[in-house]
C-alpha positions in Angstrom: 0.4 -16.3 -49.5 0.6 -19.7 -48.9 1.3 -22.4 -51.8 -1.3 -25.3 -51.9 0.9 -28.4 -51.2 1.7 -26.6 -47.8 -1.8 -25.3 -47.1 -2.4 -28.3 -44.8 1.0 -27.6 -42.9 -0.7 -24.5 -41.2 -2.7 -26.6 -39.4 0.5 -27.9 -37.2 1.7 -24.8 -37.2 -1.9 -23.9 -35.6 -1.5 -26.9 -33.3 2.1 -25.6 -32.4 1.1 -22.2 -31.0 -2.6 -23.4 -29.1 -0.2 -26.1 -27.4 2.6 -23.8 -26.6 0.4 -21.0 -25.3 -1.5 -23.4 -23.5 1.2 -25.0 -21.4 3.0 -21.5 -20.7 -0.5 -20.6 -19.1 0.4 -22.6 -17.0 3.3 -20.5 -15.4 1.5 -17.3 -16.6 -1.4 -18.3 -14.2 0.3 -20.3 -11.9 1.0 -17.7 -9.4 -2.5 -17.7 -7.9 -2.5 -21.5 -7.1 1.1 -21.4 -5.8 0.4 -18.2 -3.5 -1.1 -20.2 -0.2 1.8 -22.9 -0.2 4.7 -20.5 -1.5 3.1 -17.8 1.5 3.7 -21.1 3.9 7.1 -22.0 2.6 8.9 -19.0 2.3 7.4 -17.4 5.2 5.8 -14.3 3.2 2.8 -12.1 3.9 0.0 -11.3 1.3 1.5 -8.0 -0.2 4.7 -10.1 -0.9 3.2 -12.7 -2.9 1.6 -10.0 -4.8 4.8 -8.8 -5.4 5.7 -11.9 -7.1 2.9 -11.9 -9.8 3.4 -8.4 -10.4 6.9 -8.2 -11.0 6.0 -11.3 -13.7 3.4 -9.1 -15.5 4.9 -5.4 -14.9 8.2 -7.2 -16.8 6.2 -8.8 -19.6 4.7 -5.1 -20.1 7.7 -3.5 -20.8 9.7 -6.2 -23.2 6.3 -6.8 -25.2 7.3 -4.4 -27.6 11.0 -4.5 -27.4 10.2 -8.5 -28.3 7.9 -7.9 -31.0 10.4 -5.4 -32.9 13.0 -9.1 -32.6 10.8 -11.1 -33.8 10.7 -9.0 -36.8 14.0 -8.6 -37.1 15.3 -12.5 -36.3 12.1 -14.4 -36.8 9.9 -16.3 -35.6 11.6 -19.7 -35.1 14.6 -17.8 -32.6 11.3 -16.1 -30.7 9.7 -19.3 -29.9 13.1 -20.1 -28.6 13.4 -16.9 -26.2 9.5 -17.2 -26.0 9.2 -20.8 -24.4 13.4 -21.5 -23.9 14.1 -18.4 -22.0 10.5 -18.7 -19.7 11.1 -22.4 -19.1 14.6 -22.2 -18.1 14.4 -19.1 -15.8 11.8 -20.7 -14.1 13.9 -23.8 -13.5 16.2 -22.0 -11.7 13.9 -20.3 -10.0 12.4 -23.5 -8.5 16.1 -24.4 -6.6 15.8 -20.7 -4.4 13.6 -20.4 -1.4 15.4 -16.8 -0.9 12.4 -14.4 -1.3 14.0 -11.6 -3.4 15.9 -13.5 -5.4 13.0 -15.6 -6.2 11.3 -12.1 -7.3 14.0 -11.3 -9.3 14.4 -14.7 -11.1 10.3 -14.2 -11.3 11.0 -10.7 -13.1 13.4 -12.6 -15.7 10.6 -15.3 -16.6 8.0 -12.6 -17.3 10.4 -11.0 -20.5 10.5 -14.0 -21.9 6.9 -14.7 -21.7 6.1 -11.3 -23.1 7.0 -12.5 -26.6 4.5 -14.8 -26.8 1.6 -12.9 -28.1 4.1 -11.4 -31.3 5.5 -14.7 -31.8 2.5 -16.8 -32.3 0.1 -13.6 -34.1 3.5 -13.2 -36.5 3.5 -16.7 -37.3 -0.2 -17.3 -37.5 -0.4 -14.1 -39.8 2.7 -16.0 -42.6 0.0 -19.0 -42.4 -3.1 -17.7 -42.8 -5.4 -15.6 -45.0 -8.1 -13.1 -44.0 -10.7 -15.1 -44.1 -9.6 -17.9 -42.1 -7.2 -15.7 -39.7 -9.6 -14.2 -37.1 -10.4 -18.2 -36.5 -6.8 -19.0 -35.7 -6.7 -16.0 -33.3 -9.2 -16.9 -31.5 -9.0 -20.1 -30.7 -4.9 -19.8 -29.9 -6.1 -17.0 -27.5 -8.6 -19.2 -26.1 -5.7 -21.5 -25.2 -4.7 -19.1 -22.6 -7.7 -19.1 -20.2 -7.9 -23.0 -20.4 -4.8 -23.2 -19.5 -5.4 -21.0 -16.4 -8.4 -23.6 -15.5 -5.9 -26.0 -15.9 -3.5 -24.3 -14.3 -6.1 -24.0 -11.0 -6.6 -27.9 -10.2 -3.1 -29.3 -11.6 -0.9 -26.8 -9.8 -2.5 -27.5 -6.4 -2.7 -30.9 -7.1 1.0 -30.7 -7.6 1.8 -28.9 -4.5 -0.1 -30.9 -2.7 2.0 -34.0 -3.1 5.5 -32.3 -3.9 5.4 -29.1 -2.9 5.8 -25.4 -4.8 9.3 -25.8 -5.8 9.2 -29.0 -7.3 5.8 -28.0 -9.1 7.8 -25.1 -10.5 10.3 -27.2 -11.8 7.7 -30.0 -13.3 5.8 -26.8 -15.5 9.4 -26.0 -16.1 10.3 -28.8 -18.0 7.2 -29.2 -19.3 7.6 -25.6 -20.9 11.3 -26.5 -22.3 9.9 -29.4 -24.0 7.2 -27.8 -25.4 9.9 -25.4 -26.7 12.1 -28.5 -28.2 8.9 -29.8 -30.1 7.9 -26.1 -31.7 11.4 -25.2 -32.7 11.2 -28.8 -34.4 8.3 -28.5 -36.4 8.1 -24.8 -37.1 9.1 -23.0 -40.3 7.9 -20.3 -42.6 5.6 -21.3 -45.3 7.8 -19.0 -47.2 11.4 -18.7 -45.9 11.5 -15.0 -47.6 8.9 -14.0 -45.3 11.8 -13.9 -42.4 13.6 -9.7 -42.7 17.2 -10.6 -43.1 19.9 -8.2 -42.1 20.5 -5.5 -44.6 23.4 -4.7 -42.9 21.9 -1.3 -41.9 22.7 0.7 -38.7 20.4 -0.5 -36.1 20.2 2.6 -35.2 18.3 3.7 -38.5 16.2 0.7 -38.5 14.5 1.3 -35.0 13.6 4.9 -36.0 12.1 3.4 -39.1 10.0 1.0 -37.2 9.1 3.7 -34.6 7.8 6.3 -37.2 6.4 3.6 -39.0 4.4 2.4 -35.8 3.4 5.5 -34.4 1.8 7.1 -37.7 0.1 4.5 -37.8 -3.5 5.8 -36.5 -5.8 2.5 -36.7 -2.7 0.9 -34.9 -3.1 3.1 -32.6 -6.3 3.3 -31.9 -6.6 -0.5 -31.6 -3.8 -0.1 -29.3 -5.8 2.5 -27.2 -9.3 -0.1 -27.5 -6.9 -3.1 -25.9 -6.2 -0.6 -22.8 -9.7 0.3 -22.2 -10.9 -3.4 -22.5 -8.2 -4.4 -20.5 -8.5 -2.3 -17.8 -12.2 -4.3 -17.5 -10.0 -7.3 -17.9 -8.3 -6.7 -14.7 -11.2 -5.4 -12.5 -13.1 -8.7 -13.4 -10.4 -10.7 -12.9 -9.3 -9.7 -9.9 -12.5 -8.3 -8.3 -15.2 -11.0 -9.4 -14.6 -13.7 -6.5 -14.5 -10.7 -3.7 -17.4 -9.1 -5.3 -19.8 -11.6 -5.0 -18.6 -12.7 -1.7 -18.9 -9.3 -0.1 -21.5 -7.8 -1.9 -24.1 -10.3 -2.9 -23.2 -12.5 -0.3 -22.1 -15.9 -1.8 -19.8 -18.3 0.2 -16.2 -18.5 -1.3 -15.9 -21.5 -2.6 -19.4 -20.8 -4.9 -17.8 -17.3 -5.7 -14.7 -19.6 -7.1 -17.2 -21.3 -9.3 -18.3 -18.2 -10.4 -14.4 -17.3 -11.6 -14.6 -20.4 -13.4 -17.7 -19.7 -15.6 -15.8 -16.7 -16.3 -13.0 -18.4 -17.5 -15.3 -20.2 -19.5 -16.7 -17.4 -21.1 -13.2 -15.7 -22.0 -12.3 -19.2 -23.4 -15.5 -19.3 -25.5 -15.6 -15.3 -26.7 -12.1 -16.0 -27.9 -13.1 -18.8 -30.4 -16.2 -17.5 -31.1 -15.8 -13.9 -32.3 -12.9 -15.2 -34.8 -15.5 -17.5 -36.1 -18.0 -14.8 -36.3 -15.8 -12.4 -38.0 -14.3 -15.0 -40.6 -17.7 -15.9 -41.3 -20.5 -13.4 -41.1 -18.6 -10.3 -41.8 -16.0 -12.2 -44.5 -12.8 -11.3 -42.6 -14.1 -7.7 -41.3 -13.1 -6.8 -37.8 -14.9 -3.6 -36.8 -18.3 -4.8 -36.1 -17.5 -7.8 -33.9 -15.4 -5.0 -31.8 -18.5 -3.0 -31.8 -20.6 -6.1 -30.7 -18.1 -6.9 -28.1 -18.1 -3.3 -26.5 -21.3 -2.9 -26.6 -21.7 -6.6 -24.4 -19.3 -5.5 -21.9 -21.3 -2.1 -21.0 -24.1 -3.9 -20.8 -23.3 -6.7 -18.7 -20.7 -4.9 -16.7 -23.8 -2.3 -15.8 -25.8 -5.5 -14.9 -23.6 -6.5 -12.4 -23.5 -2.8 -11.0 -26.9 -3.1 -10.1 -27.0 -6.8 -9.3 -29.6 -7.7 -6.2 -28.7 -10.3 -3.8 -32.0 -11.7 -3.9 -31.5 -12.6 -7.7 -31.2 -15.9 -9.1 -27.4 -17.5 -8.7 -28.5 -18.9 -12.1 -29.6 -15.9 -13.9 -26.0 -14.4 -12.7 -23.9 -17.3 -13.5 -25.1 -16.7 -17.3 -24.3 -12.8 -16.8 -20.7 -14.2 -15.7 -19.8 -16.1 -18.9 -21.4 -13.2 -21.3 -19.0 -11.0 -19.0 -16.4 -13.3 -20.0 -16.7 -13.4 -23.5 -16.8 -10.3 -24.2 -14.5 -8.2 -21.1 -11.5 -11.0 -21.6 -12.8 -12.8 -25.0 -11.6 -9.7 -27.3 -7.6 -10.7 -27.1 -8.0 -12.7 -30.2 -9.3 -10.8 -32.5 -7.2 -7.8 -31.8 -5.1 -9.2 -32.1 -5.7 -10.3 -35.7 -6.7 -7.0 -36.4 -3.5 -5.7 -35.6 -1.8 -7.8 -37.6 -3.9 -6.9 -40.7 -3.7 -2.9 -40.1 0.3 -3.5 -39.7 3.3 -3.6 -42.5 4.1 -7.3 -42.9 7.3 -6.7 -41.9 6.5 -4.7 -38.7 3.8 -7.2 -37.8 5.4 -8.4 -34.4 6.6 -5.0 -33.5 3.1 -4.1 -33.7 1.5 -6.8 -31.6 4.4 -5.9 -29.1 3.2 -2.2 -28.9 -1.0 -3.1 -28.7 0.5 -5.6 -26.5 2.2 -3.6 -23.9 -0.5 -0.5 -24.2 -3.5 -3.5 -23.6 -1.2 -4.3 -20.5 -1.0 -0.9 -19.2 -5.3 -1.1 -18.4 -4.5 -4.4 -17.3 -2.7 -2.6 -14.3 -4.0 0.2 -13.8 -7.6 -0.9 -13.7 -7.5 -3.3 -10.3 -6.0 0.2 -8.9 -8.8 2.7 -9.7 -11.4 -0.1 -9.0 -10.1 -0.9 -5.5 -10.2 3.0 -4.7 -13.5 3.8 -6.2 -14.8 0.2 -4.2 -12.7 1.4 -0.5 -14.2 5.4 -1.1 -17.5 5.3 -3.2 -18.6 1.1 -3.0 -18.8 -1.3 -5.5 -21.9 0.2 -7.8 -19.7 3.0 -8.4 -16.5 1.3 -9.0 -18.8 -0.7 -11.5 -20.4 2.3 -13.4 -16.8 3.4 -13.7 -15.8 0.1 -15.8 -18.9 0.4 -18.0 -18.2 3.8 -19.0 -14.7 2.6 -20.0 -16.2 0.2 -21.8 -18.5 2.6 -23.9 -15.5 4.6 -24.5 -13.9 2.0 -26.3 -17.2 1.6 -28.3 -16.6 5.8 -28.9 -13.4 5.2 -30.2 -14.1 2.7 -32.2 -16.2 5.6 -34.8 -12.6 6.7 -35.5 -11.8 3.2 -37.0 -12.1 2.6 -40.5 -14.0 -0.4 -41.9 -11.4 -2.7 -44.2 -12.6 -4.0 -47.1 -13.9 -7.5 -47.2 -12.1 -9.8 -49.6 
């Protein structure tokens, strides 16, 4: 795929995607620092600063797919643009209003953009590198994402603290529009054929193409359908961890934060490591590190269901970060697997559609845990996520095993 003089190029090309999805993490998980000094600001309740993260996310849903199937059809260079170009800059006009629904509507606009990241960077990581080494690359640009969220958790405040949330929002801004400036700079194809150019067919023709060609495509789907479940436990242990061990096993808040932390830590790690462990134990097959990784998060997702207060804080800190790695550490090498299972040229438009349907667990999940937690309490809601999770391991069966190379 990839000549040898420019085999040491993909390694900036690497370094172009871990640094751009890093820094947009900082917007993507900015929201949660901003909320107490946005709430004070703008005068807004709770629900209303909800509102503002979720119209972010519920945007970035529905253009992942529509983004992925441009990629493919424009390339890869003119997505980072609308990837990083089109985030930064909403965002920077976003930072001059202090009017609360135009600020969610500017909010909405920032969240298409940043829903092409995952098919720019998995298209462009999949044109530099091979099977073998692939999974790696995955990995460890996915694990970008939750260090910048740590990141994100002590630099935002910091910034609010001394120049408020508006300014803040225009510093990560900038910082995402440079980012842009330097990607756009360095990127290129390692072969410029690999880029679809316009046939001059009817749109029209060439969207039905890539639909049939997505849909009838059953380990596509399927993986598509693994994202969801695993995402839904995404979102519950996202959202639910901090409150959880406050409420339940009785832990002061600021230790419960510490306890979000490890898990970031462990989503950070899982990321890099199940590339690694793909690449190298299994030569470049994904299957059984997606059967390791569902079979982790039943476990340790039923380990926290019948979690004792009396247990050691130390013994549950190391449950955390395995809870990490495995219910938010799986992005990565999906990911690669869905570019391996895809046409070459449809890759993006596939990571769009695994993309969006991995989003859809991502919000529905905080919704039926909540319920189950408010009606039934939190061993229930619990059970309820571990059964998901052995449903993806179910499912899996149906996938077939690609040969190792």
């Amino acid at each position: 795929m990839i000549t040898e003089n420019k085999s040491g190029y993909r390694w900036v090309i690497f370094s172009i995607f871990v640094v751009s999805h890093l820094v947009i993490s900082l917007a993507g998980f900015g929201w949660g620092p901003l909320a107490p000094f946005l709430k004070k600001a703008m005068a807004i309740n709770s629900t209303q600063i909800g509102l503002i993260s979720s119209s972010f996310y519920f945007a970035a849903a529905i253009s992942a797919f529509p983004a992925g199937i441009a990629v493919d059809r424009y390339g890869v260079k003119k997505g980072i643009f609308f990837w990083l170009g089109f985030t930064g800059i909403t965002l920077f006009f976003l930072s001059f209003t202090k009017v609360y629904i135009v600020f969610l509507i500017f909010a909405a606009i920032a969240g298409l953009g940043y829903a092409a990241g995952n098919p720019v960077a998995s298209k462009g990581l999949f044109m530099w590198f091979d099977q073998k080494t692939r999974g790696t690359a995955f990995g460890i640009k996915q694990a970008a994402i939750p260090v910048g969220a740590a990141i994100a958790g002590v630099l935002v405040i910091y910034l609010c603290e001394r120049i408020g949330p508006f300014l803040s929002i225009r510093v990560i801004s900038l910082a995402i529009i440079l980012t842009m400036a330097f990607a756009v700079f360095f990127y290129h194809n390692p072969n410029e054929k690999s880029v679809i150019p316009d046939t001059g067919s009817p749109k029209s023709v060439l969207k039905i193409l890539d639909f049939r060609a997505l849909f009838n495509n059953t380990p596509l789907l399927l993986v598509s359908l693994y994202m969801a479940m695993l995402g839904l436990a995404q979102g519950v242990i996202s959202t639910f961890l901090i409150l959880y061990i406050n409420e339940s096993l009785g832990y002061p808040l600021l230790a419960a934060g510490s306890f979000l932390s490890m898990l970031m830590i462990g989503a950070a790690t899982g990321r890099s490591l199940w590339g690694i462990v793909s690449d190298r134990l299994f030569n470049g097959n994904r299957k059984p590190v997606l059967n390791i990784i569902s079979v982790i998060a039943a476990v340790s997702i039923t380990i926290l269901a019948f979690w004792n207060s009396v247990w050691p804080g130390w013994l549950l800190m190391i449950v955390v970060i395995i809870t990490g790695m495995s219910c938010i550490g799986w992005n990565g090498i999906c990911l690669a697997t869905v570019s391996e299972i895809s046409d070459s040229d449809k890759t993006a438009s596939s990571i769009g559609l695994a993309s969006t349907t991995g989003w859809v667990g991502l919000f529905t999940g905080p919704i039926i845990f909540g319920s189950l937690t408010d009606n039934f309490g939190y061993f229930y809601a619990w059970s309820f996520v571990a059964v998901i999770c052995v449903l993806s391991l179910i499912l899996l069966i149906y996938f077939p095993m690609k040969k190792s190379i």
